[in-house]
N, CA and C atoms as an extended XYZ file, in Angstrom:
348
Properties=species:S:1:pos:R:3:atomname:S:1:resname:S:1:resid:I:1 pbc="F F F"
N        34.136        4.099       -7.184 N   UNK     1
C        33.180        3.111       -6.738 CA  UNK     1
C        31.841        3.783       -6.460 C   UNK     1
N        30.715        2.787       -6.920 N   UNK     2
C        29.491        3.736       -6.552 CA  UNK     2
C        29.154        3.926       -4.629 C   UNK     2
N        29.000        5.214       -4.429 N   UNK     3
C        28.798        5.697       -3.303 CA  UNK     3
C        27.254        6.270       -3.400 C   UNK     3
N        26.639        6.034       -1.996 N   UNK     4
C        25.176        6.943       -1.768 CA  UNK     4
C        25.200        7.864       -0.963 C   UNK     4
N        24.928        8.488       -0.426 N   UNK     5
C        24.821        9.634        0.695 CA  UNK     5
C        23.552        9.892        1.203 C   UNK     5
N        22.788        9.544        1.772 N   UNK     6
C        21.864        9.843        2.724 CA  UNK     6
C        21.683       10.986        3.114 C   UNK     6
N        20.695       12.205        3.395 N   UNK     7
C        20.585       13.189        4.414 CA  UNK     7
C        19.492       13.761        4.555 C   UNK     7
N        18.995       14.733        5.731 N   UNK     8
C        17.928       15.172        5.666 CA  UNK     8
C        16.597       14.572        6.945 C   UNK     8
N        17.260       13.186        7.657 N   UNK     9
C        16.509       13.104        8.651 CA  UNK     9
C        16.480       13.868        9.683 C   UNK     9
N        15.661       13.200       10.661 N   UNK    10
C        15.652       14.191       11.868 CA  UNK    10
C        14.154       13.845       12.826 C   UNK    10
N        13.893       14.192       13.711 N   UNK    11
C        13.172       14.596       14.458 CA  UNK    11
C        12.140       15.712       14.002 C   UNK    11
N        10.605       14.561       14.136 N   UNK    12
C         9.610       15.643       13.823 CA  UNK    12
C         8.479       14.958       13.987 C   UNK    12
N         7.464       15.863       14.262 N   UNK    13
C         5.910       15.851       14.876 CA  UNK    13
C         5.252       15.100       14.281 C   UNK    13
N         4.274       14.521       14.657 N   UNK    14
C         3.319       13.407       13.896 CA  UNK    14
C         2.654       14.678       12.824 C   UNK    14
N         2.079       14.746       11.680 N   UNK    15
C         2.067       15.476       10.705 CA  UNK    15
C         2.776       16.128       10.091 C   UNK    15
N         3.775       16.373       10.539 N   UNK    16
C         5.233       16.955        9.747 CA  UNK    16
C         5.271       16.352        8.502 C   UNK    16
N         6.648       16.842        8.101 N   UNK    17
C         7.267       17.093        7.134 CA  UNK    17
C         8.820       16.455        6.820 C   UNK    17
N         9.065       16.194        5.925 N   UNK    18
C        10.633       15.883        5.766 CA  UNK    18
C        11.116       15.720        4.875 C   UNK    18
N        12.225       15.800        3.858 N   UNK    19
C        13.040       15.508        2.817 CA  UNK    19
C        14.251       15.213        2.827 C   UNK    19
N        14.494       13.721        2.094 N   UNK    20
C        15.027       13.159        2.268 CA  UNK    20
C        16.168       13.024        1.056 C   UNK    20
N        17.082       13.279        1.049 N   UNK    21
C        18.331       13.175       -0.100 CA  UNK    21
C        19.150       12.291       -0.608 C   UNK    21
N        19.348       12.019       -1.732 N   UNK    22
C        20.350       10.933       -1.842 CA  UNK    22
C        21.110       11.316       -2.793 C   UNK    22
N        22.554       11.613       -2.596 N   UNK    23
C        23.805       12.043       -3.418 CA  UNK    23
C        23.875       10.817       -3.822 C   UNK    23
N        24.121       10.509       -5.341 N   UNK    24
C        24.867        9.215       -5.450 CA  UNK    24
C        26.189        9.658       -6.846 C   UNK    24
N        26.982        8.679       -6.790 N   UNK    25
C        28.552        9.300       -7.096 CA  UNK    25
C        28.828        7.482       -7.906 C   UNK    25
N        29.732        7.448       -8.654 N   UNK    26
C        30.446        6.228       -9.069 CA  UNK    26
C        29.847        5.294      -10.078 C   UNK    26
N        28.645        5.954      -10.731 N   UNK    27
C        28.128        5.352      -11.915 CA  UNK    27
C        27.054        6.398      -12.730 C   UNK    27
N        26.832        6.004      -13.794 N   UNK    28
C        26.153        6.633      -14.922 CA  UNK    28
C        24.558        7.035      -14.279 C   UNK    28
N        24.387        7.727      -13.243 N   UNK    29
C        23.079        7.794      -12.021 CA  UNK    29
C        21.635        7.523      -13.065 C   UNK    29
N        21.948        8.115      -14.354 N   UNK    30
C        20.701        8.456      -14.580 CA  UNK    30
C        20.028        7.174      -15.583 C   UNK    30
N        20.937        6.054      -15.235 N   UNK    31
C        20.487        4.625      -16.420 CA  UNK    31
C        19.625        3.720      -15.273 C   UNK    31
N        20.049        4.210      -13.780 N   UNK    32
C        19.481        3.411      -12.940 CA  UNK    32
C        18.050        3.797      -12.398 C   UNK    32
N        17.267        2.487      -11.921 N   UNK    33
C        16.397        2.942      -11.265 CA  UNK    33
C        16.917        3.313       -9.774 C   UNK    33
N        15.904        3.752       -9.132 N   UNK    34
C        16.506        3.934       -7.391 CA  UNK    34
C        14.941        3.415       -6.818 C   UNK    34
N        15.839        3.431       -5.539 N   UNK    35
C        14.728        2.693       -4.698 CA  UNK    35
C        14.717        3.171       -3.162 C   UNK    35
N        13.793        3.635       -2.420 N   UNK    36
C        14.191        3.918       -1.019 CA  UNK    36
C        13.856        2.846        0.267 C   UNK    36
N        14.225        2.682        1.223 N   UNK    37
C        13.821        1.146        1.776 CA  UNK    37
C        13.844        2.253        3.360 C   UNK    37
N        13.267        1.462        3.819 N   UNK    38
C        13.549        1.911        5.979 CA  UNK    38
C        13.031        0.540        6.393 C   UNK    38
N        14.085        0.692        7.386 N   UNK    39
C        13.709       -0.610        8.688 CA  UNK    39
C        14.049       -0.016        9.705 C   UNK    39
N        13.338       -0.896       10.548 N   UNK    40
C        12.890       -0.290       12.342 CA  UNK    40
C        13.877       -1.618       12.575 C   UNK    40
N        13.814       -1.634       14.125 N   UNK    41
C        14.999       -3.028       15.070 CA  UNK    41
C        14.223       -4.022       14.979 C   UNK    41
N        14.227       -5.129       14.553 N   UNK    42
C        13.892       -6.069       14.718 CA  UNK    42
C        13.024       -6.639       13.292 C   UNK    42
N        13.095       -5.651       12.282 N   UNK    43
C        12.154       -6.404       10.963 CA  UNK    43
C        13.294       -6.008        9.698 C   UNK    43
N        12.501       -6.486        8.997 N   UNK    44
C        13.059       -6.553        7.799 CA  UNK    44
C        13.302       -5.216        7.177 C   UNK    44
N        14.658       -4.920        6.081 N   UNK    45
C        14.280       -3.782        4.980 CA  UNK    45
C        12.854       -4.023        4.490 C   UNK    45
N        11.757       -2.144        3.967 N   UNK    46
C        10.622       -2.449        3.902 CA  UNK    46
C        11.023       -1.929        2.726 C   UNK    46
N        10.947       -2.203        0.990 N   UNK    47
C        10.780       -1.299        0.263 CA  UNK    47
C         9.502       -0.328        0.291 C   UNK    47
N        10.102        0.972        0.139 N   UNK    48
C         9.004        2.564        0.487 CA  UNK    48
C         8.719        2.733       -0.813 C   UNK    48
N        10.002        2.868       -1.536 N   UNK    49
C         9.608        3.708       -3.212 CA  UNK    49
C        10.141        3.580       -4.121 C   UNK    49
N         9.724        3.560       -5.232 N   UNK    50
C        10.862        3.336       -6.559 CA  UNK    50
C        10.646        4.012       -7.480 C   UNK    50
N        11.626        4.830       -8.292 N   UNK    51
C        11.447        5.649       -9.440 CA  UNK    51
C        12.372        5.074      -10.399 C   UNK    51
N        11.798        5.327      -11.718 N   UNK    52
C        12.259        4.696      -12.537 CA  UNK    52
C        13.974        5.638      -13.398 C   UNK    52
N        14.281        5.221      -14.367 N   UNK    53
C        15.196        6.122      -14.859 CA  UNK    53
C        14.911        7.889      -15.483 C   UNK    53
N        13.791        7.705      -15.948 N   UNK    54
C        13.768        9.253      -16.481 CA  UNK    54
C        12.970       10.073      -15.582 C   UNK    54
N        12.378        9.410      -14.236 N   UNK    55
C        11.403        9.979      -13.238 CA  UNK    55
C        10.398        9.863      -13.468 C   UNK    55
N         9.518        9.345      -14.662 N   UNK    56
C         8.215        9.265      -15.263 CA  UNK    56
C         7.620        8.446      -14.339 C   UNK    56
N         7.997        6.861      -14.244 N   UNK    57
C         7.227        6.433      -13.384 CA  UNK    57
C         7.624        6.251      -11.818 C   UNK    57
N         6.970        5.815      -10.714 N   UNK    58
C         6.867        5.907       -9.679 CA  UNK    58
C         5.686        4.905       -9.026 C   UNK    58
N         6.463        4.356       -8.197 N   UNK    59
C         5.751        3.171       -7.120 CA  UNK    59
C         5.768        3.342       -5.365 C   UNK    59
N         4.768        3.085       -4.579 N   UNK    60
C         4.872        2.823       -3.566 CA  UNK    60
C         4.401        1.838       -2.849 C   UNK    60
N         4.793        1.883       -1.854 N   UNK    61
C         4.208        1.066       -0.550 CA  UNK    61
C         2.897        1.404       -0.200 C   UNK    61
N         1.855        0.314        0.332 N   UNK    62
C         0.668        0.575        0.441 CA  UNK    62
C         0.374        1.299        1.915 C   UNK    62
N         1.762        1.134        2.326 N   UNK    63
C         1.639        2.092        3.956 CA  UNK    63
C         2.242        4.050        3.644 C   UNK    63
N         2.813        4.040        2.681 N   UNK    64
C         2.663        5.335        2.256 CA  UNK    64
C         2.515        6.285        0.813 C   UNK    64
N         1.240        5.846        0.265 N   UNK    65
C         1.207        5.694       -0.786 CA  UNK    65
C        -0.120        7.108       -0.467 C   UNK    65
N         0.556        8.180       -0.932 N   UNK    66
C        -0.295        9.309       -0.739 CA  UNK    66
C         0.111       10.514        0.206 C   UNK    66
N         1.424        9.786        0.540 N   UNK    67
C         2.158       10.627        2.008 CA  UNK    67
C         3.482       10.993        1.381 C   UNK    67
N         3.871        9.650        0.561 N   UNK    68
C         5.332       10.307        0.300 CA  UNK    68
C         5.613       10.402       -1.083 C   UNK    68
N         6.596       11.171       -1.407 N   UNK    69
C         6.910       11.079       -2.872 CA  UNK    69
C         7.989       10.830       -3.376 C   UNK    69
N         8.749       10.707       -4.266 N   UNK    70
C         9.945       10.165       -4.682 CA  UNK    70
C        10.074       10.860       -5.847 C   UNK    70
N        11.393       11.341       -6.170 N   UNK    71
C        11.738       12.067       -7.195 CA  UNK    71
C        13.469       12.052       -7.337 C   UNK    71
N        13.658       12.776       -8.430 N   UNK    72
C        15.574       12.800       -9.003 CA  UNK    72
C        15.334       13.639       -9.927 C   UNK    72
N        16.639       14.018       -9.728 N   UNK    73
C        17.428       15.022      -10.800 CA  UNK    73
C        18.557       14.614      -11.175 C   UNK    73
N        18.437       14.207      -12.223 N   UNK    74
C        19.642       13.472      -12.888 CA  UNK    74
C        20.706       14.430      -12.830 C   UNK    74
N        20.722       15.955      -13.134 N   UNK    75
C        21.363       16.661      -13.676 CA  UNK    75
C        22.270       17.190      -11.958 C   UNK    75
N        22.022       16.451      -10.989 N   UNK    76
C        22.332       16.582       -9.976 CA  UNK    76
C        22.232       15.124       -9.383 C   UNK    76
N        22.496       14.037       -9.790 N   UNK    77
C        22.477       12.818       -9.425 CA  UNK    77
C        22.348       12.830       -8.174 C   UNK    77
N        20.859       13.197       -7.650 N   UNK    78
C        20.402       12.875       -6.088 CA  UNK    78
C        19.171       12.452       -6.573 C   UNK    78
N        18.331       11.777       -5.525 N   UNK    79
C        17.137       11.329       -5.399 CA  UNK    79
C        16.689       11.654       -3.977 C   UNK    79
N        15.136       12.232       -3.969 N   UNK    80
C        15.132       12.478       -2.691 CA  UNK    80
C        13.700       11.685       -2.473 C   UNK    80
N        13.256       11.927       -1.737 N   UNK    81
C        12.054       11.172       -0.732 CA  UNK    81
C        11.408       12.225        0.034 C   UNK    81
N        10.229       12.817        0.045 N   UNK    82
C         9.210       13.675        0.633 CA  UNK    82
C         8.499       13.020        1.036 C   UNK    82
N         8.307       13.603        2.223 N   UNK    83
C         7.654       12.756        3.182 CA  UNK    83
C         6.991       13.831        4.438 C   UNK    83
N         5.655       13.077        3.898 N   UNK    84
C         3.951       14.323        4.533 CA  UNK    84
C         3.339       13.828        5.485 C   UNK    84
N         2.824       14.416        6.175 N   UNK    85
C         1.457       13.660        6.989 CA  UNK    85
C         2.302       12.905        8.012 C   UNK    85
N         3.414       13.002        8.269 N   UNK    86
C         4.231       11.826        9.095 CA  UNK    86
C         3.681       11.443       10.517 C   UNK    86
N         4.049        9.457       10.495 N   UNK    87
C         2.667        8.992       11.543 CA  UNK    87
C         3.980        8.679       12.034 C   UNK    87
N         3.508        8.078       13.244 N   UNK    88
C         4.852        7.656       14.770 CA  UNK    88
C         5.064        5.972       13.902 C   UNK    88
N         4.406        5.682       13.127 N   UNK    89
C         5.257        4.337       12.739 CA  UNK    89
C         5.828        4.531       11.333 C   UNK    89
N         5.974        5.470       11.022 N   UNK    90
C         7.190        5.986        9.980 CA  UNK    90
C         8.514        5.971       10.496 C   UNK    90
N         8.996        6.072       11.839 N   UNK    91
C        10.350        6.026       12.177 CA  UNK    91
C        11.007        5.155       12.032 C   UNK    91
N        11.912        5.461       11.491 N   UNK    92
C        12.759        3.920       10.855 CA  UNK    92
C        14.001        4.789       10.289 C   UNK    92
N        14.954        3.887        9.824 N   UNK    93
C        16.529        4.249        9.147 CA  UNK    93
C        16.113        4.343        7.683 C   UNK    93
N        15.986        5.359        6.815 N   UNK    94
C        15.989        5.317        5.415 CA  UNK    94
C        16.832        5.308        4.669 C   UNK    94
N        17.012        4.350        3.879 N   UNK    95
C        18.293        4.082        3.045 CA  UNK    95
C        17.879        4.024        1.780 C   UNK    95
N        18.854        4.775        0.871 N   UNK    96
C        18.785        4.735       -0.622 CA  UNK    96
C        19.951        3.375       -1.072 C   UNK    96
N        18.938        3.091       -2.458 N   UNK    97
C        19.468        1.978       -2.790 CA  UNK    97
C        19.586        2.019       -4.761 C   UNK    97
N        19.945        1.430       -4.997 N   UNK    98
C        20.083        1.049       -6.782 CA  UNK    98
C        20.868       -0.119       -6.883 C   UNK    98
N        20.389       -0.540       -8.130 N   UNK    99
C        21.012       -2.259       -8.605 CA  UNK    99
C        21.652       -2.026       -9.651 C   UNK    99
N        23.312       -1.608       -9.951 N   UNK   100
C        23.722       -1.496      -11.155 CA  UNK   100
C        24.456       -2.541      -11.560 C   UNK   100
N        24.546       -3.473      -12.533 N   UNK   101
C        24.698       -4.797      -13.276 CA  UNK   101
C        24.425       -5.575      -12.212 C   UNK   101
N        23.257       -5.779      -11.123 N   UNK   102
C        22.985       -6.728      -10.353 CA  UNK   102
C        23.893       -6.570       -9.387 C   UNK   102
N        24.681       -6.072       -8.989 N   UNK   103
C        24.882       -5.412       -7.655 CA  UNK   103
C        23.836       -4.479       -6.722 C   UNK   103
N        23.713       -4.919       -5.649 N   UNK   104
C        23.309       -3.985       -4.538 CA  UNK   104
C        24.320       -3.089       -4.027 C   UNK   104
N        23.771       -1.842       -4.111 N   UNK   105
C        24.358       -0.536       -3.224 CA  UNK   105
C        23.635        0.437       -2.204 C   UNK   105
N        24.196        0.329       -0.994 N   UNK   106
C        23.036        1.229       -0.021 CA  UNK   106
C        23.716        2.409        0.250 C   UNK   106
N        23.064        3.122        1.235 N   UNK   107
C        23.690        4.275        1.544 CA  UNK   107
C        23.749        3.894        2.860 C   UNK   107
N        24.349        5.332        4.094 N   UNK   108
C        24.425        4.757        5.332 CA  UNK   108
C        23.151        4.632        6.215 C   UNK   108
N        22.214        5.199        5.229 N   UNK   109
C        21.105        5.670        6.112 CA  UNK   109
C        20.970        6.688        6.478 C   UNK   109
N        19.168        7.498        6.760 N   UNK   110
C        19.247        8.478        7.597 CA  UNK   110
C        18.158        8.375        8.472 C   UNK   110
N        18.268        8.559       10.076 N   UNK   111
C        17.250        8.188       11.087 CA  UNK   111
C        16.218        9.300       11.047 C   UNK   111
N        14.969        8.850       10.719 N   UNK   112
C        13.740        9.704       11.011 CA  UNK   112
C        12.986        9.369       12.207 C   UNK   112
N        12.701        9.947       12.688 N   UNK   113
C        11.929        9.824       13.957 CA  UNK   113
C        11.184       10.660       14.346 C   UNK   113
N         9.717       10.279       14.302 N   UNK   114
C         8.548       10.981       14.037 CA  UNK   114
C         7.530       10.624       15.560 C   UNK   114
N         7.694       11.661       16.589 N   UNK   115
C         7.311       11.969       18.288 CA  UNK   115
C         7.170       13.093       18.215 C   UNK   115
N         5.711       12.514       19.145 N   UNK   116
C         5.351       14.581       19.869 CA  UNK   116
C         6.264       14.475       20.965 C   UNK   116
């Protein structure tokens, strides 16, 4: 069954740094696009980022569009999420996601939390 794996959050300073991982397991990784999402308590999943199948293209959010980056290695079916400049309203649960035949699949999440 397709599985995600999350890792790589944590605790860190307003300008920091972070990278973010996503193992994924239980389908052909490299036909899909991926997508990374975070939500805080009380709002909605925000989509952050999306890369396409061969990594060529790449989309973001207009709240971090210059801060973070998104990338994969097929040849290691992870996708990760870099993430720069980090502001105190970046903290949120980041979850990796992909749509394979119109199914949704998430991961468990990983909590970032970005405090001096």
């Amino acid at each position: 069954q397709v599985q995600l794996v999350e890792s790589g959050g944590g605790l860190v300073q307003p300008g920091g740094s972070l990278r973010l991982s996503c193992a994924a397991s239980g389908f052909t990784f490299s036909m899909w696009p991926m997508y990374w999402y975070r939500q805080t308590p009380g709002k909605e999943r925000e989509l952050v980022a999306t890369i396409t199948t061969g990594g060529i293209r790449t989309n973001y959010a207009d709240s971090v569009k210059g801060r973070f980056a998104i990338s994969r290695d097929n040849a290691k079916n992870t996708v990760y999420l870099q993430l720069n400049s980090l502001k105190p309203e970046d903290t949120a649960v980041y979850y990796c996601n992909t749509r394979v035949y119109r199914s949704d699949y998430w991961g468990q999440g990983t909590q970032v939390t970005v405090s001096s």
